[in-house]
KETIMI-971069 format. One line per field, with one value per residue (C-alpha): residue in three letters; x, y, z; residue number from 1. Coordinates in nm, 2 decimals, m for minus. Layout:
N
rest	c(Ala ...)
xx	c(X ...)
yy	c(Y ...)
zz	c(Z ...)
nr	c(NUM ...)
// end
This chain:
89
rest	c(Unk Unk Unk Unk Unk Unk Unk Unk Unk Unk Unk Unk Unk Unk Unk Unk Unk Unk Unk Unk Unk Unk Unk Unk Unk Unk Unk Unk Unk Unk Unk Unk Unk Unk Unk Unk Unk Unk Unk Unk Unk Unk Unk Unk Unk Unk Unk Unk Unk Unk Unk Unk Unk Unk Unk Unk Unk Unk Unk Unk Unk Unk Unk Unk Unk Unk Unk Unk Unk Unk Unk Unk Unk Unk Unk Unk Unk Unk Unk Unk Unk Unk Unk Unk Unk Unk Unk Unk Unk)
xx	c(m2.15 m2.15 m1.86 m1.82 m1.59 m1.43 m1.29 m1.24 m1.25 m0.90 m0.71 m0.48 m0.54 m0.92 m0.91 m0.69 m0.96 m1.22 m1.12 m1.02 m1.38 m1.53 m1.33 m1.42 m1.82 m1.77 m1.71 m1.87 m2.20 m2.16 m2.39 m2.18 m2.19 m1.96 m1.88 m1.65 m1.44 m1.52 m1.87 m1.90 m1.53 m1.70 m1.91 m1.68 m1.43 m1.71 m1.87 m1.58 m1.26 m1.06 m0.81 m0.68 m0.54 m0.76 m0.94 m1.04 m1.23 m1.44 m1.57 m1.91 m2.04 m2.43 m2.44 m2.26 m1.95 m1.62 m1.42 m1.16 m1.00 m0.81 m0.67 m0.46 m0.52 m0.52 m0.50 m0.77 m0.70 m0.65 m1.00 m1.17 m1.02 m1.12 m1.49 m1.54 m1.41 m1.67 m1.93 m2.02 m1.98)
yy	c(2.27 1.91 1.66 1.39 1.09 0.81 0.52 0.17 m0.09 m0.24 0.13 0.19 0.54 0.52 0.30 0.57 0.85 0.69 0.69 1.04 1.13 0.94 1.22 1.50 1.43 1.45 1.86 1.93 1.89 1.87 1.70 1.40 1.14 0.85 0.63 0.31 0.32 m0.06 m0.04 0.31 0.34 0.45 0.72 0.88 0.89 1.02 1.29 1.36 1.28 1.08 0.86 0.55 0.72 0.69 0.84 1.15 1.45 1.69 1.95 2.12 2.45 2.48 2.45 2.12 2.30 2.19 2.40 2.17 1.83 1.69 1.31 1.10 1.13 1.45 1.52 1.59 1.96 2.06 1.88 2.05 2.42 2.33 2.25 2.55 2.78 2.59 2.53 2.93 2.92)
zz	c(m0.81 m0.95 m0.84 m1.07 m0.93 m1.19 m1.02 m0.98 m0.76 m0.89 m0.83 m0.56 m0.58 m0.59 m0.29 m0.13 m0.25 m0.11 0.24 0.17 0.05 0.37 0.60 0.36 0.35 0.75 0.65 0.38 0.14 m0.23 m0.47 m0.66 m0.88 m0.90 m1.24 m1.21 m1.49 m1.59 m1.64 m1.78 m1.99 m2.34 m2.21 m1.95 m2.26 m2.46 m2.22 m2.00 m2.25 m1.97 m2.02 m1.80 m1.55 m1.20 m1.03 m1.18 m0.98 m1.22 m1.06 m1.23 m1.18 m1.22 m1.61 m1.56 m1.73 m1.65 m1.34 m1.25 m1.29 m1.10 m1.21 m0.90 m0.55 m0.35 0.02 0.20 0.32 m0.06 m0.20 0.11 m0.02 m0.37 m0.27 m0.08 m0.35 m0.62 m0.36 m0.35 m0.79)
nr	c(1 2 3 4 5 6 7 8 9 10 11 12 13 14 15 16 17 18 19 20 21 22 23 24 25 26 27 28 29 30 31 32 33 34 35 36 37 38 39 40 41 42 43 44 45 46 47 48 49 50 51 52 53 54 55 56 57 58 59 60 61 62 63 64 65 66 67 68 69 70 71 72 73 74 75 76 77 78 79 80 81 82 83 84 85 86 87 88 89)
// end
């Protein structure tokens, strides 16, 4: 499993996330990749069909095909439960 993170630095919510994903990596291992919206805009709309709404949370299983999305912030104990389930995908 693949976590793809979209934010930016100008989002409330992503600024919320990323304290969020401090506490989860505490707990947890996952492989990741974060995109800020502003530099990378065309191909995250192109590759991953966003829109403006941040952050955004894909979640890959090993053929880099979509399990999950989540767009907005999420609490901590519900990302955690979402990685374990995909973690063992």
């Amino acid at each position: 499993m693949k976590i793809i993170k979209i934010g930016s630095s100008w989002c409330s919510g992503c600024i919320v996330m990323r304290r969020v994903w401090e506490e989860v990596e505490k707990e947890v291992t996952y492989q990741s990749e974060y995109y800020d919206f502003d530099i990378y805009e065309n191909m995250l709309k192109e590759q991953y069909n966003i829109g403006d709404k941040l952050p955004i949370i894909i979640f890959l299983d090993k053929n880099n095909q979509e399990l999950d999305r989540i767009i907005g912030e999420i609490q901590k104990d519900e990302l955690l439960n979402k990685i374990k389930v995909y973690k063992n995908l």
